[in-house]
LUMGU-892072 format. One record per residue: residue in three letters; y, z, x of N, C-alpha, C in turn. Coordinates in Angstrom, 1 decimal. Last residue first. Example, Ala and Ser with C-alpha at 12.3 -4.5 7.8 and 13.67 -1.06 7.14 Angstrom:
<atoms>
{atom SER {-2.2 7.1 12.8} {-1.1 7.1 13.7} {0.0 7.9 12.9}}
{atom ALA {-5.7 7.8 13.2} {-4.5 7.8 12.3} {-3.3 7.8 13.2}}
</atoms>
This chain:
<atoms>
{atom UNK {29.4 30.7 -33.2} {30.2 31.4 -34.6} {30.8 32.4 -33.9}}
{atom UNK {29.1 27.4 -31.4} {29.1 29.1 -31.5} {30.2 29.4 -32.8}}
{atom UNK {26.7 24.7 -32.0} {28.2 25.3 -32.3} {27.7 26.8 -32.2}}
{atom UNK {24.3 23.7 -32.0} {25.0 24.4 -31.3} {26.1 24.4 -30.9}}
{atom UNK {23.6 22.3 -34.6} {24.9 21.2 -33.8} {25.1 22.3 -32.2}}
{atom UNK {21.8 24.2 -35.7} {21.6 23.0 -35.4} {22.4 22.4 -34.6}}
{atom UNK {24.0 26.5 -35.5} {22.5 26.4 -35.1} {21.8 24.7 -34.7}}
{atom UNK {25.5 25.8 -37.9} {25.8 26.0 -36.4} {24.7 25.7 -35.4}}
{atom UNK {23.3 25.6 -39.9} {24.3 23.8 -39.3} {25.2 24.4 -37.9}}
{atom UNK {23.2 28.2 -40.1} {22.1 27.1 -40.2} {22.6 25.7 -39.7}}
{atom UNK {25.6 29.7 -40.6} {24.7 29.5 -39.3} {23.9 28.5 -39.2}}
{atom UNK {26.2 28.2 -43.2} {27.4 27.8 -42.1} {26.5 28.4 -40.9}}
{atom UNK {23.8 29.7 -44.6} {24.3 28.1 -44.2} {24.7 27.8 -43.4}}
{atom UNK {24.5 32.1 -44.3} {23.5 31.9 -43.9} {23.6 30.1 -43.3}}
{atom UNK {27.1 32.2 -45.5} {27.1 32.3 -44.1} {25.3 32.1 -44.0}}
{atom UNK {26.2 31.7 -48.2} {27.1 30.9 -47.4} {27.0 31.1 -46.1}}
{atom UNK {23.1 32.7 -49.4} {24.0 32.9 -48.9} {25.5 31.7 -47.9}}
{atom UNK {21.0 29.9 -51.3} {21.7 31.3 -50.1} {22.7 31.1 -49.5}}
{atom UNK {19.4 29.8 -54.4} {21.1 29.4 -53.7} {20.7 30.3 -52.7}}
{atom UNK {18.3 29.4 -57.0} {18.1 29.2 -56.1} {19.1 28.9 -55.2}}
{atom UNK {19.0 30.7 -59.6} {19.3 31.4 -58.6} {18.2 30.9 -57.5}}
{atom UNK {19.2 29.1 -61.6} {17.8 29.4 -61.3} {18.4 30.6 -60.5}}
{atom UNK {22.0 27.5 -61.1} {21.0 28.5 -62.6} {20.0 29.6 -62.7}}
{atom UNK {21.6 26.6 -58.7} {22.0 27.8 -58.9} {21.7 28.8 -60.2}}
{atom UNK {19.9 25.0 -59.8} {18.9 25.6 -58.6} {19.8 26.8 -59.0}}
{atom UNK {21.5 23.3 -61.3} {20.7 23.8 -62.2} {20.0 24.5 -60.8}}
{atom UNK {23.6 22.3 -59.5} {23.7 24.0 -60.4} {22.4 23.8 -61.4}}
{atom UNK {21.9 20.6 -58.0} {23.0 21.8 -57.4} {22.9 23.2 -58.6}}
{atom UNK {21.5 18.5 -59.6} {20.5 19.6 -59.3} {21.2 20.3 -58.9}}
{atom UNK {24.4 17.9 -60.2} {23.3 18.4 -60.9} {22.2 19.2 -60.8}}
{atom UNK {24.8 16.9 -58.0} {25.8 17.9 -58.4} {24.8 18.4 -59.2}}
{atom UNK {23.0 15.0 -57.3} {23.0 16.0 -56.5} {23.4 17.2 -56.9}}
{atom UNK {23.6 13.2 -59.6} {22.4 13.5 -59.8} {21.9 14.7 -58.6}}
{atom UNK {26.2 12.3 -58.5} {26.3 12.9 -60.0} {24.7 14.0 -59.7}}
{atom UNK {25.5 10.9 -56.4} {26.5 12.0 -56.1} {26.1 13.2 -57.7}}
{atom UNK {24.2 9.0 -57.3} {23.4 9.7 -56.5} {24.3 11.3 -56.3}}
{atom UNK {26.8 7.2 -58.8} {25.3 8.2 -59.7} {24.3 9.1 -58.6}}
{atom UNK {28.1 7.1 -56.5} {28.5 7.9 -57.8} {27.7 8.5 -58.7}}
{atom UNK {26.4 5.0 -55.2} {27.2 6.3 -54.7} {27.4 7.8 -55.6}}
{atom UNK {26.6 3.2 -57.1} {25.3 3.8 -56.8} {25.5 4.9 -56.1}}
{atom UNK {28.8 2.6 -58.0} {28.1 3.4 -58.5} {26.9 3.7 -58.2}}
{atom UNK {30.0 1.7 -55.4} {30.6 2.8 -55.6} {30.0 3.2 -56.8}}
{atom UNK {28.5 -0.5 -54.9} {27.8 0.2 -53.6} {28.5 1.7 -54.3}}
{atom UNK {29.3 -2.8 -57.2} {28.0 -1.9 -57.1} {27.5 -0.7 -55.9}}
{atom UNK {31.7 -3.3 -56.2} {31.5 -2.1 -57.7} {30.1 -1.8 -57.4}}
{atom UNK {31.2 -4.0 -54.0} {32.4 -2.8 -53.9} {31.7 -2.2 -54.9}}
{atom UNK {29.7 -6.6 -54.7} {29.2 -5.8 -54.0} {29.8 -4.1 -53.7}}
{atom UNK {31.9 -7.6 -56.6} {31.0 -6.9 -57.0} {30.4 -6.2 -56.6}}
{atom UNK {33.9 -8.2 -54.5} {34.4 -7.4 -55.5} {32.8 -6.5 -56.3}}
{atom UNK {32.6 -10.1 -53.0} {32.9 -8.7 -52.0} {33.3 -7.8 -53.5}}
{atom UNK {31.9 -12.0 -54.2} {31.4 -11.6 -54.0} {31.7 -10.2 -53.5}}
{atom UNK {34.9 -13.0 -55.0} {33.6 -12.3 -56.2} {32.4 -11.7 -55.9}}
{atom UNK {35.2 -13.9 -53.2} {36.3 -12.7 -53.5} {35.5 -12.0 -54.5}}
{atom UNK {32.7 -15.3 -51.0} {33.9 -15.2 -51.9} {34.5 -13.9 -52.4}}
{atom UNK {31.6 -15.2 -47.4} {31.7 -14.9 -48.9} {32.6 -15.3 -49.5}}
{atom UNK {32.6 -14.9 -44.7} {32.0 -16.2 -45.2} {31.5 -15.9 -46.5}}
{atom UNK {33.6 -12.5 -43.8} {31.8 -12.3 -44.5} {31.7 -13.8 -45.0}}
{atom UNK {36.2 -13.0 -43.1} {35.4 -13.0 -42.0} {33.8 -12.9 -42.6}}
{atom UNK {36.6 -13.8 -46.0} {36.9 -14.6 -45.6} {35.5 -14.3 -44.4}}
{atom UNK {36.6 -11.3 -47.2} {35.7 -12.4 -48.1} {35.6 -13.2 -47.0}}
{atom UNK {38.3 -10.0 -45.9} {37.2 -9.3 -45.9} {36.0 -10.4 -46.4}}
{atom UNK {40.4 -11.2 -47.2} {40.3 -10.7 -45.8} {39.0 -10.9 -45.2}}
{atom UNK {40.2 -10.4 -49.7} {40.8 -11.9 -48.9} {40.0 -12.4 -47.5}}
{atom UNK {40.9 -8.0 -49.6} {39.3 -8.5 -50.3} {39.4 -9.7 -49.7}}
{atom UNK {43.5 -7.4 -48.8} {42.5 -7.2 -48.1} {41.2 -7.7 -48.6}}
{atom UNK {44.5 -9.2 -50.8} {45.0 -9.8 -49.7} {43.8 -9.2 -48.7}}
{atom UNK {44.0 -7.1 -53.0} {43.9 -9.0 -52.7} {43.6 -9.7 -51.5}}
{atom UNK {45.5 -4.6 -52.5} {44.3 -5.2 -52.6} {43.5 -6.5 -52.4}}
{atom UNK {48.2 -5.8 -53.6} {48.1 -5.8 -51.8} {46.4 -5.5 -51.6}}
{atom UNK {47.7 -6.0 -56.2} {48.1 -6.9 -55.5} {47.7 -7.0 -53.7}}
{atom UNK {45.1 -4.7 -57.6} {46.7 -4.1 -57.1} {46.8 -5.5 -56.3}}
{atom UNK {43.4 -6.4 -60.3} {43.5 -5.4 -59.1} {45.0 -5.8 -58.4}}
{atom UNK {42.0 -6.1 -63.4} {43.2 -6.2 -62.5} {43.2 -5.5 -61.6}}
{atom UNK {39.5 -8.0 -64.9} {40.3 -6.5 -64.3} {41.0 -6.9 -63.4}}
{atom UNK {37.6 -9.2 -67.5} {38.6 -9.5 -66.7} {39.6 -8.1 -66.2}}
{atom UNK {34.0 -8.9 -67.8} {35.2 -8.3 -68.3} {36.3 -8.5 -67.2}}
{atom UNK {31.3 -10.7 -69.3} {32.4 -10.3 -68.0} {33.3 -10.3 -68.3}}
{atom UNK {30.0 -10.2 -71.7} {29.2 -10.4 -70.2} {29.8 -10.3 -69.2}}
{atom UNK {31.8 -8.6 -74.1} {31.6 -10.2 -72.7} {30.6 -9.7 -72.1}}
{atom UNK {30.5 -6.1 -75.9} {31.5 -6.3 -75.0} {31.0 -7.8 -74.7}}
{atom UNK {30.0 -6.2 -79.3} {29.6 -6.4 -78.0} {30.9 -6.4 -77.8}}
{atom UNK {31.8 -3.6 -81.7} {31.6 -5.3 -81.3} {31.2 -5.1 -80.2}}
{atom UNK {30.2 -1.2 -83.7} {31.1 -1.5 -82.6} {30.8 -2.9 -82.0}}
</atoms>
């Protein structure tokens, strides 16, 4: 399989632009910068998200799980919210 570039050319929506623009501008940054910073805060997001789902059902596997309503009281409880 041929390497990929070191940097891959992508298209973003037009009206996108204008907000990265934006955004580059009041951060006294460039457009490259705010673009990368986006792609890297959305996979680090994504891999911590992935690696939760994961443990998730491997605990359920296990049958490490309780009850829903036990939950839904446990966060009532905390916020004293009434059920």
């Amino acid at each position: 399989m041929p390497q990929r570039a070191p940097s891959e050319p992508i298209t973003i929506r037009t009206s996108k632009v204008a907000e990265i623009d934006a955004l580059a501008s009041a951060m006294d940054r460039s457009r490259n910068y705010v673009v990368n910073q986006a792609i890297e805060q959305y996979l680090e997001v994504n891999a911590w998200q992935m690696e939760r789902i994961a443990a998730g059902v491997d605990a359920a596997r296990d049958g490490k799980v309780l009850p829903a309503e036990e939950v839904f009281a446990g966060i009532a409880a905390k916020h004293g919210w009434t059920r």
